[in-house]
LUMNU-656231 format. One record per residue: x, y, z of N, C-alpha, C in turn. Coordinates in steps of 0.1 Angstrom, whole numbers, plus 5000, padded with zeros to 4 digits. Layout:
% residues N
XYZXYZXYZ/...
This chain:
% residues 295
498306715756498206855760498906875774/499806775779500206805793499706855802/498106755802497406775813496906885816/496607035803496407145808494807105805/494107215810492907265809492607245795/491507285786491507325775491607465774/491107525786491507685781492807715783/494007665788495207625800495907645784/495407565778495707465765495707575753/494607615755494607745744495107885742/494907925758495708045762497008055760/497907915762499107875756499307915742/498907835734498607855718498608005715/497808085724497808205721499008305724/499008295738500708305744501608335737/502408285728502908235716502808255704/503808295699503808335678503608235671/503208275657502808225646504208085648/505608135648505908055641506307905652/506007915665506407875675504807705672/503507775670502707695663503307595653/503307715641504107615630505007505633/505907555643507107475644506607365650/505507315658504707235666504607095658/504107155645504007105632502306995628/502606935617501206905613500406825622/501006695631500706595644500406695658/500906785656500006855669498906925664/499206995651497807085646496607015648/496906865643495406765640494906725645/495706695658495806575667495506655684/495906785684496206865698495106975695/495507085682494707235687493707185681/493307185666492207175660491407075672/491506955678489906865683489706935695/491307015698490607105716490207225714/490107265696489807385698488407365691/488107295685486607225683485407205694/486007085703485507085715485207195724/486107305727486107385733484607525728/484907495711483807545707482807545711/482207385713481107345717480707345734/481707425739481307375753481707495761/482707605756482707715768481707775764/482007895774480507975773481508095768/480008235771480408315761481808415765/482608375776482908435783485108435773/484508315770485508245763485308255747/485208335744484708325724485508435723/486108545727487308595727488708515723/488808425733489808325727490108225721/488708165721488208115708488708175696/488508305696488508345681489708435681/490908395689492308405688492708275684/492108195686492308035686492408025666/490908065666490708025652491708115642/491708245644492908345636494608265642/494808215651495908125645495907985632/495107965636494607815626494607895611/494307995611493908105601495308125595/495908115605497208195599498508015590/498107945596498607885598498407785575/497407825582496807775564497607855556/497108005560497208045550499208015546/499908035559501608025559501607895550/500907795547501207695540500407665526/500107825523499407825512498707755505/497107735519495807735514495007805520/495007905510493708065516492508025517/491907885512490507875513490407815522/491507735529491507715549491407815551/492207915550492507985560490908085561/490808085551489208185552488208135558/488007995559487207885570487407975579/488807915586489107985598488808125600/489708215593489008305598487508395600/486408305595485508285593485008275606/485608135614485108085626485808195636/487108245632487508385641486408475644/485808525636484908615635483308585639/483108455634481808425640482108415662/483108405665483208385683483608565686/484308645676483908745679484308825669/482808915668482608975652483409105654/484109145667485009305669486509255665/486509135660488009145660488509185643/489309255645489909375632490309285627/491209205634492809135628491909035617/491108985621490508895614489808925601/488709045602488209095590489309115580/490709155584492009245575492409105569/492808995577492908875571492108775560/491008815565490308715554490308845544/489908945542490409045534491309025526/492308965532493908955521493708805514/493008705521493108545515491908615501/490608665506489908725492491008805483/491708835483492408965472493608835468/494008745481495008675472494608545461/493108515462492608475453491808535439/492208645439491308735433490108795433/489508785441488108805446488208935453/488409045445488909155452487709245458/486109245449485509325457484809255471/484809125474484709025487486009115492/486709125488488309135500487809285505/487309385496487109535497486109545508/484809455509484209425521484909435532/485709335533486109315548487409405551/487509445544488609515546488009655552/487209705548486409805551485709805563/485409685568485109625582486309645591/487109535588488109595595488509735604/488609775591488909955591487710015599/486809955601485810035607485809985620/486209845628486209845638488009925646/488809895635490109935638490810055631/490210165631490510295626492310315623/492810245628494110315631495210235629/494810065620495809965621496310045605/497610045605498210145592498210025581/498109865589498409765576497109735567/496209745579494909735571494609865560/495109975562494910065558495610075546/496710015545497209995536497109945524/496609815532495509685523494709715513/493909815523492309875515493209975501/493910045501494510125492494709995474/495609875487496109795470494709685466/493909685476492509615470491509695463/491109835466490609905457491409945444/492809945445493009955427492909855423/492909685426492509565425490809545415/490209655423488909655424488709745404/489009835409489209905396489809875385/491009805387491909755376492309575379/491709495380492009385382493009295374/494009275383495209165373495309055380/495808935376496308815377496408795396/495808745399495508685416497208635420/497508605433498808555436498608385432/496908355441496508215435495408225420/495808195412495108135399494108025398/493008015396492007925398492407795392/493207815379494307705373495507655379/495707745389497007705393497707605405/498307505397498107315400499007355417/499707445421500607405431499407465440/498407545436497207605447496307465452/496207405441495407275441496007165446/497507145446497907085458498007115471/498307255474498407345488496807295497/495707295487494507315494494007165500/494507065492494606905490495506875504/496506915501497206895525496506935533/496207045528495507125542494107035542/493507025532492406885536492106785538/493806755539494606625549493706465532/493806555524493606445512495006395504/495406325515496906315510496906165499/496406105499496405975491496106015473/495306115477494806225461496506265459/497606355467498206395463499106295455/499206185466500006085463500106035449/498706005443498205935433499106025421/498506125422498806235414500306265411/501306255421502506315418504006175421/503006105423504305955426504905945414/506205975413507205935399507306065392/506906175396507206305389508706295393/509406375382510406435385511206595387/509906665392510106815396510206815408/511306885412511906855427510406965436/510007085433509107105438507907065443/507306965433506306835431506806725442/508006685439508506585449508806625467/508706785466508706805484506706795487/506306845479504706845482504206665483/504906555472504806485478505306405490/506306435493507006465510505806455516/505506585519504006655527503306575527/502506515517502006425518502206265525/503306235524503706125529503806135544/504606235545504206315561503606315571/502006415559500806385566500306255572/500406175557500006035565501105955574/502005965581503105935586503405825583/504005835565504605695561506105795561/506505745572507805795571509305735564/509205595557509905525552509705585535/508305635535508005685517508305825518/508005905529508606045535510106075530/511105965540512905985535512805935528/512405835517512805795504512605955493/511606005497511406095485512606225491/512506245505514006345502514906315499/515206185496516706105495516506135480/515506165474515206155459516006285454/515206425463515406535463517006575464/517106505477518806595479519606545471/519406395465520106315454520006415442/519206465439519006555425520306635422/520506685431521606805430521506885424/519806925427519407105422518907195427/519207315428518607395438517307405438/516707435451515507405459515407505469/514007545473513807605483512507585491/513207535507512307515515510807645517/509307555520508607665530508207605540/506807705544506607645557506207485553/505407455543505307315542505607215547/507007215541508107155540508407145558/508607175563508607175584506807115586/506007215582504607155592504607045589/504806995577504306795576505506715576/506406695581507306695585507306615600/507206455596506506375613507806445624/507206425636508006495646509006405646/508706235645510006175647511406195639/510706255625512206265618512906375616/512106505621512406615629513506585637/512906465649514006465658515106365658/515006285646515506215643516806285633/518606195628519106255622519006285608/518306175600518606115588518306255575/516806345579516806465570517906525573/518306545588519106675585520406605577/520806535582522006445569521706485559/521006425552520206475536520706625532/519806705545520006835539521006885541/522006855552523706925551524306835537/523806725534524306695522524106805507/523006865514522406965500522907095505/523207175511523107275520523507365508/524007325495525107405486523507405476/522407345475521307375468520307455477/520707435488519007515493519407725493/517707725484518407855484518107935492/518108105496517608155504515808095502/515208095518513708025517513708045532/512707975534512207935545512807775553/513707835563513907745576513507745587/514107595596513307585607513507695614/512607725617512707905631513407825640/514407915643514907895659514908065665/514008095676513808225679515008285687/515308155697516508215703517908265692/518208165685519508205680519308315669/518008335666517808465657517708565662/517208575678517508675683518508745696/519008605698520308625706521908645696/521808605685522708585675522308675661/522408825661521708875650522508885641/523808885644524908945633525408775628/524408645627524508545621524208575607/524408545592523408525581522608415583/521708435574520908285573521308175570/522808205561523008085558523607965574/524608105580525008045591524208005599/523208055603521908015611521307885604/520807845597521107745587521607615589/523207645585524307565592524607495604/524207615617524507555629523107515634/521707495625520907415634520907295624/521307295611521607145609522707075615/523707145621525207085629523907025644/523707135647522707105660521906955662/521206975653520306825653520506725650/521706705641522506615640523406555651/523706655661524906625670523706575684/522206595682521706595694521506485689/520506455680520506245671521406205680/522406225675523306115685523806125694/523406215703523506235719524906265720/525606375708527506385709527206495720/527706505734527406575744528606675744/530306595744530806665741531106755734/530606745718530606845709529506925707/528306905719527406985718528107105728/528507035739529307145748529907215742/530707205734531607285725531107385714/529907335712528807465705528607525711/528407485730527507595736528607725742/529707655738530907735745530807835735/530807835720530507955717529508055705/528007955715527008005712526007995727/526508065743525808015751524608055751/523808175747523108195747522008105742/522108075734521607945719520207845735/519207885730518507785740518607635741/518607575730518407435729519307395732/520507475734521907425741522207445756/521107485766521407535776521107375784/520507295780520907175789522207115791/523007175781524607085782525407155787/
């Protein structure tokens, strides 16, 4: 935690967007917020359950971005138990009930919501597509059958040896990033790059999510060998979800994604190996670009 406080610690956390967490990835979630935001449970006073329960609606968010809504409803659960006025939270677990199909649960809290927060137009919106939900019920986003929900919920419950069991030797490249995740989680990082080596070897298109980044050990993050992999695939990954970089998406708008893409796989490849000079030469003409402002 760099010696902050625990509230020092959390007010940071809060400070800070969804995807700036995410990007932190699964070894900080486990290991940093969740035991300081546990502990902290048990020990500030009430003066602090405000940010507590900003605390917990990130953790909230964070599940659900990695698609397991029945974390995320925990959480926002524990959002709302430190403090029962907060909108954002009732509107959220609201949406994890309707994205499982459980739409008159979702119609509840949505209605809460709306009653402490008259005027949020998303919640309001919400409540509109959960009551026809309510009246006319179709097919949930998650299916109570449906095996990639059942692995989603299996990471998030850090039951990665279950996943393992289950998907070692498949040959569905989407199967094979969730085993990724798993290998991740548990930071076997040698069974980690063997299975992307599996993946980018395929030579079929694929598309990243947040997943795919949160479990993702920090060393090989900072390490070259994925990003190799993936400039090796760069011609399969399709539009999806990449690593956020905030500066260059919003210092750099008139980039595509794919170029944005491009130059942070060129990026972390060139920092791997400490090429200083050719990093210079990026910054020459990308200076804005944060991660390039030390060179």
């Amino acid at each position: 935690m760099n010696n902050k406080t625990p509230e020092a610690f959390l007010i940071e956390v809060c400070d800070h967007n969804i995807a700036w967490a995410l990007n932190k990835g699964f070894e900080w979630f486990t290991t940093a917020f969740l035991p300081t935001l546990k502990n902290a449970g048990a020990t500030m006073t009430e003066e602090h359950h405000e940010l507590l329960s900003d605390c917990w609606y990130v953790a909230g968010d964070i599940y659900d971005m990695i698609g397991a809504p029945n974390r995320a409803i925990d959480a926002y659960q524990q959002s709302i138990a430190f403090d029962d006025s907060n909108a954002a939270a009732y509107r959220e677990l609201a949406n994890m009930y309707y994205n499982i199909g459980k739409y008159e649960q979702a119609l509840v809290f949505i209605n809460q919501s709306i009653e402490i927060d008259p005027d949020d137009s998303e919640a309001l919106e919400n409540m509109n597509s959960i009551a026809l939900e309510v009246n006319d019920p179709s097919e949930p986003l998650f299916a109570a059958d449906d095996v990639n929900w059942i692995i989603q919920e299996r990471l998030a419950n850090m039951q990665f040896d279950k996943v393992i069991a289950e998907l070692k030797g498949s040959d569905d490249i989407y199967l094979l990033q969730r085993l990724a995740c798993a290998y991740g989680g548990l930071g076997d990082e040698e069974a980690y790059l063997s299975t992307w080596k599996t993946i980018t070897e395929m030579q079929e298109d694929f598309e990243l999510d947040y997943s795919d980044w949160f479990f993702m050990p920090s060393d090989i993050l900072d390490g070259k060998e994925i990003w190799v992999m993936l400039k090796s695939a760069i011609q399969h990954i399709q539009p999806s979800v990449f690593f956020h970089d905030e500066s260059l998406e919003e210092d750099y708008p008139q980039l595509t994604a794919k170029e944005r893409k491009s130059l942070i796989i060129d990026y972390n490849i060139l920092a791997a190996d400490n090429k200083v000079n050719e990093l210079k030469m990026l910054k020459s003409k990308y200076p804005k670009w944060e991660v390039l402002k030390e060179y």
